[in-house]
C-alpha positions in Angstrom: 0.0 0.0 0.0 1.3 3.7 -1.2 1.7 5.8 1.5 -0.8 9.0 1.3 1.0 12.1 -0.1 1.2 15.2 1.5 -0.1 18.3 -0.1 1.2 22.0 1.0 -1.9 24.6 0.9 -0.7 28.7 1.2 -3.6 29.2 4.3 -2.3 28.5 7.9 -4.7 26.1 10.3 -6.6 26.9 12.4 -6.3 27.4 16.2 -7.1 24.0 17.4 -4.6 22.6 14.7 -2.3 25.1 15.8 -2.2 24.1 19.3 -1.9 20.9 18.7 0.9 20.9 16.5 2.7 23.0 18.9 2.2 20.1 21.3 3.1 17.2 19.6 6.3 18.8 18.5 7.3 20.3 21.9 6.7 23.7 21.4 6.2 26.2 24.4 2.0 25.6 24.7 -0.2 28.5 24.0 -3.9 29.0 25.4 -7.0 29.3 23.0 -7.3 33.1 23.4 -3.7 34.1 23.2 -3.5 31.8 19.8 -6.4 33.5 18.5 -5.5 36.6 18.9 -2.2 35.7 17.6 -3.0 34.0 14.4 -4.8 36.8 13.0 -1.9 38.6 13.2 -0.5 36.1 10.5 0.8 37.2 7.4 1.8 34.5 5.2 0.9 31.0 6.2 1.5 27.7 4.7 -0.3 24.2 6.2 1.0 20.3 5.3 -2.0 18.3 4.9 -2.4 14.6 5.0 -5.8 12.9 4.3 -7.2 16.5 5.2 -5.3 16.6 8.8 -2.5 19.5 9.4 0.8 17.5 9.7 3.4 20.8 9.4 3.0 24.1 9.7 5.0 27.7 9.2 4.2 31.4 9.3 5.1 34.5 9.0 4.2 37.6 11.0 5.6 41.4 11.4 4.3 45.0 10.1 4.4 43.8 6.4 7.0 46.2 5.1 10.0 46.7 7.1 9.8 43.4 9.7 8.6 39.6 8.9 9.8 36.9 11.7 9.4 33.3 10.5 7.4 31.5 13.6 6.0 28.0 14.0 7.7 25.8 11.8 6.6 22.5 12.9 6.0 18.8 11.0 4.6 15.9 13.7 7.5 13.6 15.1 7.1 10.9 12.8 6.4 12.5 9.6 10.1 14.6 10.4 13.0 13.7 8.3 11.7 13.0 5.1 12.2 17.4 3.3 8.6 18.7 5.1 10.3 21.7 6.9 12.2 22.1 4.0 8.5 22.0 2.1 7.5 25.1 4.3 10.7 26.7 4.5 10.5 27.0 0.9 7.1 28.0 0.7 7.9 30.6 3.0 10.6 31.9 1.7 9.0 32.0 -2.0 6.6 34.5 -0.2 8.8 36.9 0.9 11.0 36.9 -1.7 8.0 38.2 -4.2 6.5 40.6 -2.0 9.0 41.7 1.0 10.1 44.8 0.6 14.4 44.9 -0.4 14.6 46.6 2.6 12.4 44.3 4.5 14.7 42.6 7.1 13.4 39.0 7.8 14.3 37.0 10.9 13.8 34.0 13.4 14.9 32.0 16.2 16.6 28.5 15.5 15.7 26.0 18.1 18.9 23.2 18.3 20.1 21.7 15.0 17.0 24.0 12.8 19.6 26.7 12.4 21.0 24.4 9.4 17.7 24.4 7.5 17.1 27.8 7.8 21.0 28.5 6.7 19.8 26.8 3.1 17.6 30.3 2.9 20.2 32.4 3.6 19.9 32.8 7.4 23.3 33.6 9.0 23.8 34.0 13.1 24.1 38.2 13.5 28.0 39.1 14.6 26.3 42.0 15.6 22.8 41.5 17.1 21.8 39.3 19.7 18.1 37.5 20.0 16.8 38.3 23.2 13.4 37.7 24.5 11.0 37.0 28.2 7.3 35.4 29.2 5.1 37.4 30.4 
């Protein structure tokens, strides 16, 4: 038996999908009404979808036209390994690259051994900036 493809789809899911991803892929949780509030927010989203279920995720938020920050790039434990993130990485970065400004400045955070797939979209570590951040 073939195993069932996965199609990419340019919307991101929903918030129960959303949280649930974050979950299963051991990402910091986030409550219903802070990911609602959040996700609307989104600019460019793209969802990995097998028989209809989200499997991966990635998005993109920031004011449009000086600031996008890549967040939530996430493919279920098993399904990992086999190009997905590289699926939405590309997807992503196909986005900004048509309708970023040139001036734009695009950023993330690389969590463990990620930094080497976002390096293969030209994401270097800053000699000159350091990523900082808190919890409220």
């Amino acid at each position: 038996m073939s195993e069932v493809a996965i199609e990419l789809v340019e919307r991101f899911p929903g918030v129960a999908d959303y949280r649930r991803l974050r979950a299963a892929t051991g990402l910091s949780a986030k409550s219903e009404p802070a990911a609602l509030r959040g996700l609307a927010n989104t600019t460019h989203g793209v969802s990995l979808l097998r028989d209809g279920e989200v499997v991966g995720m990635g998005r993109i938020v920031g004011d449009g036209g000086c600031f996008h920050f890549v967040v939530d790039i996430a493919v279920l434990p098993e399904l990992q390994g086999r190009g997905l993130g590289k699926r939405i990485m590309g997807a992503l970065d196909a986005w900004l690259r048509a309708n970023a400004e040139p001036t734009a400045h695009v950023s993330l955070f690389a969590d463990g051994q990620a930094k080497h797939l976002y390096a293969q979209y030209g994401f270097a570590e800053s000699s000159h900036s350091v990523g900082m951040f808190y919890r409220v």
